[in-house]
C-alpha positions as CSV (number, residue, x, y, z in Angstrom):
1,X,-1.2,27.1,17.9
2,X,-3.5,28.6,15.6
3,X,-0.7,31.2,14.8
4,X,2.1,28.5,14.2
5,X,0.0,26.9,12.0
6,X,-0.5,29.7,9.6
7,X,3.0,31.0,9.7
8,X,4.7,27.4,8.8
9,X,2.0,26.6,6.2
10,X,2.9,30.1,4.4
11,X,6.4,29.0,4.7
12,X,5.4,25.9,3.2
13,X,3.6,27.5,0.3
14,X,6.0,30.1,0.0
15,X,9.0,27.4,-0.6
16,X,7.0,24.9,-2.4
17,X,8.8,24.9,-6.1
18,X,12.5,24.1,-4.2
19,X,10.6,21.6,-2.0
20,X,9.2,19.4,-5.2
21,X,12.5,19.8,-6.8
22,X,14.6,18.8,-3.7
23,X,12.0,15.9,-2.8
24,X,12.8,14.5,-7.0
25,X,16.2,14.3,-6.4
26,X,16.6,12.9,-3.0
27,X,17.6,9.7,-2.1
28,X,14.9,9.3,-0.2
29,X,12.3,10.6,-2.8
30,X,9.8,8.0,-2.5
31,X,10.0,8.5,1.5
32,X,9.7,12.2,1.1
33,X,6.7,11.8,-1.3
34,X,4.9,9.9,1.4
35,X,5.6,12.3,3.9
36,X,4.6,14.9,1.9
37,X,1.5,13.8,0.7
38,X,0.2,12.4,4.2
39,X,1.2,16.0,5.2
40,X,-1.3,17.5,2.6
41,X,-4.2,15.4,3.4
42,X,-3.9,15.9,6.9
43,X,-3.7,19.6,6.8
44,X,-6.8,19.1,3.9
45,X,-8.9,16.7,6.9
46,X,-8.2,19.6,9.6
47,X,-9.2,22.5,7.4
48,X,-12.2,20.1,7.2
49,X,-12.7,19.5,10.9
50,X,-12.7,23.0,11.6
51,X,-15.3,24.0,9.2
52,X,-17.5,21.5,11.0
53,X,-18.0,23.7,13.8
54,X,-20.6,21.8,15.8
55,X,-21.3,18.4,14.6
56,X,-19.4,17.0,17.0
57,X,-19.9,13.2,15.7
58,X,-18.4,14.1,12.1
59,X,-15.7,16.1,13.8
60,X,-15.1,12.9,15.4
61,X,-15.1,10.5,12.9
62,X,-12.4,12.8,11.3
63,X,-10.5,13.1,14.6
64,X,-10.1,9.5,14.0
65,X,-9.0,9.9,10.5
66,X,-6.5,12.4,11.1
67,X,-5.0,10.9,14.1
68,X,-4.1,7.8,11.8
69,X,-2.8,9.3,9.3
70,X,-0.5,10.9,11.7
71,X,0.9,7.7,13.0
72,X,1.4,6.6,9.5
73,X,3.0,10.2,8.7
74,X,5.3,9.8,11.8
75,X,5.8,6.0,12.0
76,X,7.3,6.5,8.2
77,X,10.2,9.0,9.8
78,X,11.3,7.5,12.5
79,X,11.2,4.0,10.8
80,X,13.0,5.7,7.7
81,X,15.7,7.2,10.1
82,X,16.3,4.4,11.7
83,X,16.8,2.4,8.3
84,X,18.8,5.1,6.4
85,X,17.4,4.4,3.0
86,X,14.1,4.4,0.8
87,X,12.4,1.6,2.0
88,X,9.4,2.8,3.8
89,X,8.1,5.1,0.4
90,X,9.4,2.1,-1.8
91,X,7.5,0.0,0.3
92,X,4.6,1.9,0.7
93,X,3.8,2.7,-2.8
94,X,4.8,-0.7,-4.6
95,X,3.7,-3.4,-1.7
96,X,1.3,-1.8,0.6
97,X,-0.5,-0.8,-2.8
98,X,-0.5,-4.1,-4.1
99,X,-1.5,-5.6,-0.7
100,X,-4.7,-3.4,-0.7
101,X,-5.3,-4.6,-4.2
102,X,-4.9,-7.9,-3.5
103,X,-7.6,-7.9,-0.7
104,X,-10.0,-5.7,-2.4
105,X,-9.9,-8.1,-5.3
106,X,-10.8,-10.3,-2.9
107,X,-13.5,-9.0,-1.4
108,X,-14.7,-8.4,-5.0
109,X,-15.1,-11.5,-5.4
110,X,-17.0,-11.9,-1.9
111,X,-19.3,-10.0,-3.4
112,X,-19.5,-11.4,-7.1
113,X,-20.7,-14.7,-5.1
114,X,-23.0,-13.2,-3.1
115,X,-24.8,-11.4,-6.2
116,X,-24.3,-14.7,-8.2
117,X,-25.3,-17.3,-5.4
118,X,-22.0,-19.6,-5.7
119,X,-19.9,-20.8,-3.3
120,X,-16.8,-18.8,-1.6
121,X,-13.6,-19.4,-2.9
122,X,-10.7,-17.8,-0.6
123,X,-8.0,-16.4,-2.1
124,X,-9.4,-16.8,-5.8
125,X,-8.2,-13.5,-7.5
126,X,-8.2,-12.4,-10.7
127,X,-6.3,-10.6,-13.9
128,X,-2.8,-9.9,-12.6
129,X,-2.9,-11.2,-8.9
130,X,-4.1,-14.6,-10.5
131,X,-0.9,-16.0,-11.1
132,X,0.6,-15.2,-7.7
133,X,1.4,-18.0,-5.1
134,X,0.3,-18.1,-1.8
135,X,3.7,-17.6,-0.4
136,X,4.0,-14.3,-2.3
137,X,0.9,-13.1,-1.5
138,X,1.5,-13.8,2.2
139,X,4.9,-11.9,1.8
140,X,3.1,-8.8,0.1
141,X,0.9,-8.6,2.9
142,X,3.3,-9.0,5.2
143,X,5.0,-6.0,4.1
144,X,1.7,-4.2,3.3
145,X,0.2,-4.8,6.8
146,X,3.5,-2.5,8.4
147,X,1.3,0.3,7.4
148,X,-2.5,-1.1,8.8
149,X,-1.2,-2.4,12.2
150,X,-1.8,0.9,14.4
151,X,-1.3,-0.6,18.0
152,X,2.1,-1.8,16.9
153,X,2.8,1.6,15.0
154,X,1.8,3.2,18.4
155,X,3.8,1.2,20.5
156,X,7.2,1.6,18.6
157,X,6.3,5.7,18.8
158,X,6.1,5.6,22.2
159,X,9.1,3.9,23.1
160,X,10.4,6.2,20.5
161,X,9.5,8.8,22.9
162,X,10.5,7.2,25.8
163,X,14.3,6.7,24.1
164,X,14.4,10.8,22.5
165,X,13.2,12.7,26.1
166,X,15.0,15.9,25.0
167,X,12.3,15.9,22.0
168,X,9.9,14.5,24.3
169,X,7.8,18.1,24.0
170,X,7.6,18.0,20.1
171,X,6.3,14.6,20.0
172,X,2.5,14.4,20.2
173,X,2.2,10.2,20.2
174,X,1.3,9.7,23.6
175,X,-1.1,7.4,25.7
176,X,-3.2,10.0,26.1
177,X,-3.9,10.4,22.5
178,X,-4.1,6.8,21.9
179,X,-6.8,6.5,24.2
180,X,-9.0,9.3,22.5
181,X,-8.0,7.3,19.4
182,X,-9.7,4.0,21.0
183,X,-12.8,6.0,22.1
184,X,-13.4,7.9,18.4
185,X,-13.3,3.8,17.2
186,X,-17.4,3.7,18.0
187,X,-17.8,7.2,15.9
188,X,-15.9,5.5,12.8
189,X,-17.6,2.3,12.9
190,X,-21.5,3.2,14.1
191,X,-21.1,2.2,17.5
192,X,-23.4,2.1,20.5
193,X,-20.3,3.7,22.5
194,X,-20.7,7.0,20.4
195,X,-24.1,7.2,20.4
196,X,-24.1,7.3,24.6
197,X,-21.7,9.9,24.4
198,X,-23.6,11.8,22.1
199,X,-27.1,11.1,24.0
200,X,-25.7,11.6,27.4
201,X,-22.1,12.5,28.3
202,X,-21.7,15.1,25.6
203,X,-25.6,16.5,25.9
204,X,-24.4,18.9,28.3
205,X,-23.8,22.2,26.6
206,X,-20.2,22.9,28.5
207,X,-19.3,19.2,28.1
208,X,-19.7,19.4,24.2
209,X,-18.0,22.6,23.6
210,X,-14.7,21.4,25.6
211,X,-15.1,18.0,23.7
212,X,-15.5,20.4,20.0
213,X,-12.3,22.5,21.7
214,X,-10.1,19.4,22.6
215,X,-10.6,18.2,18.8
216,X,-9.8,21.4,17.0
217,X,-6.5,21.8,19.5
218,X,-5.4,18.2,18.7
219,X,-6.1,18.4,15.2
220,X,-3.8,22.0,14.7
221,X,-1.4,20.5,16.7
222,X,-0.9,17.6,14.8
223,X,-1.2,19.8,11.4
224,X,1.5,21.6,13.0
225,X,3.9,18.8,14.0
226,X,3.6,17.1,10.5
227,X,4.7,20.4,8.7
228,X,7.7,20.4,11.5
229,X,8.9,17.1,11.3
230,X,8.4,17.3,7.7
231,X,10.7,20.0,7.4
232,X,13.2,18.6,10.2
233,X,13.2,15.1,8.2
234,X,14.2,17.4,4.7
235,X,16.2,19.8,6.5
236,X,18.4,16.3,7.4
237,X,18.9,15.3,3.9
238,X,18.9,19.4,2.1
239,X,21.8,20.8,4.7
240,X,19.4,22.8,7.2
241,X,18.3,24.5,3.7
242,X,14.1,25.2,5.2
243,X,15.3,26.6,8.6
244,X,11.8,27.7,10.6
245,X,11.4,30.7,12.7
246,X,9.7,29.5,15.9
């Protein structure tokens, strides 16, 4: 896998000018700017993982990382297929954006209250979400939330995978993977969970180098499959112009 990597990210690199041009005047630009962009930070986050080498709990927390972003990076194809049109990018860039400004507004002004001793106000927001009703913020983070609600995400990929069985082999969302997912929760969020692991299950020498091996293999291979269906989703809308040598 190693291998594949390197030879598809120097095809990448080596095609990148026509790429940028092609995504700017698609129809599907904002779409392809999505997938293009979750395609560079998860080929950043693995490049990152594997420089960890043996602190297995960071290489976890960014096992986590990466594995979302791949559902995102994935979810956004198949949904954008399906659709046959620009929403997902559209959507992503101009809702989900102003649904996580919305709620971080918000929570600035959890924290305003806290630091100021008043009382909580829900929903109080400020400068250019002040004038929005409730309905329309409701309807932005309706929209917005498409993006934040993995288990759904997950479940539409799977049956995805269930429905596309000659592709079955290219597509790494499986039950497998979401379980691993589930686990690397306790790593993100300071769990006791991870901590066992750590102290116990992953103590043994052997243990902890096939746990270090299984992340580095699932992290290429998702590096991998991001560059492939990125290409396969272009190749769609460019007439089979980026053509890969497997």
């Amino acid at each position: 896998m190693k291998n594949k990597l390197q030879k598809i990210e120097t095809f990448y690199n080596s095609n990148a000018d026509d790429i940028e041009k092609d995504i700017q005047s698609s129809s599907y630009r904002y779409t392809l700017h999505l997938l293009q962009n979750k395609l560079c930070q998860i080929y950043d986050i693995n490049k990152s993982i594997s420089k960890l080498k043996k602190d297995v709990y960071s290489m976890s927390i960014l096992q986590r990382v990466i594995i979302e972003h791949y559902l995102k990076f994935f979810y956004s194809i198949i949904q954008t297929e399906k659709i046959k049109d620009d929403f997902v990018g559209i959507s992503y860039y101009f809702i989900y954006l102003k649904s996580e400004e919305i709620k971080m507004d918000n929570y600035a002004n959890k924290i305003n209250n806290i630091k100021n001793k008043t009382n909580f106000k829900l929903n109080e927001l400020d400068g250019q979400f002040s004038k929005l009703t409730q309905a329309e913020i409701d309807k932005v983070n309706s929209i917005g939330n498409v993006f934040t609600k993995l288990d759904e995400i997950s479940k539409r990929l799977i049956e995805y995978s269930d429905e596309n069985k000659s592709t079955r082999n290219k597509i790494i969302v499986n039950i497998e993977l979401l379980e691993f997912y589930n686990i690397l929760s306790s790593y993100v969020h300071g769990g006791p969970y991870a901590e066992n692991e750590i102290n116990n299950k992953l103590s043994n020498q052997e243990a902890l180098d096939k746990r270090i091996a299984k992340i580095i293999s699932i992290s290429n291979t998702l590096t991998y499959c991001s560059f492939y269906f990125f290409f396969d989703f272009l190749n769609k809308h460019t007439d089979n112009k980026y053509k890969i040598n497997q």
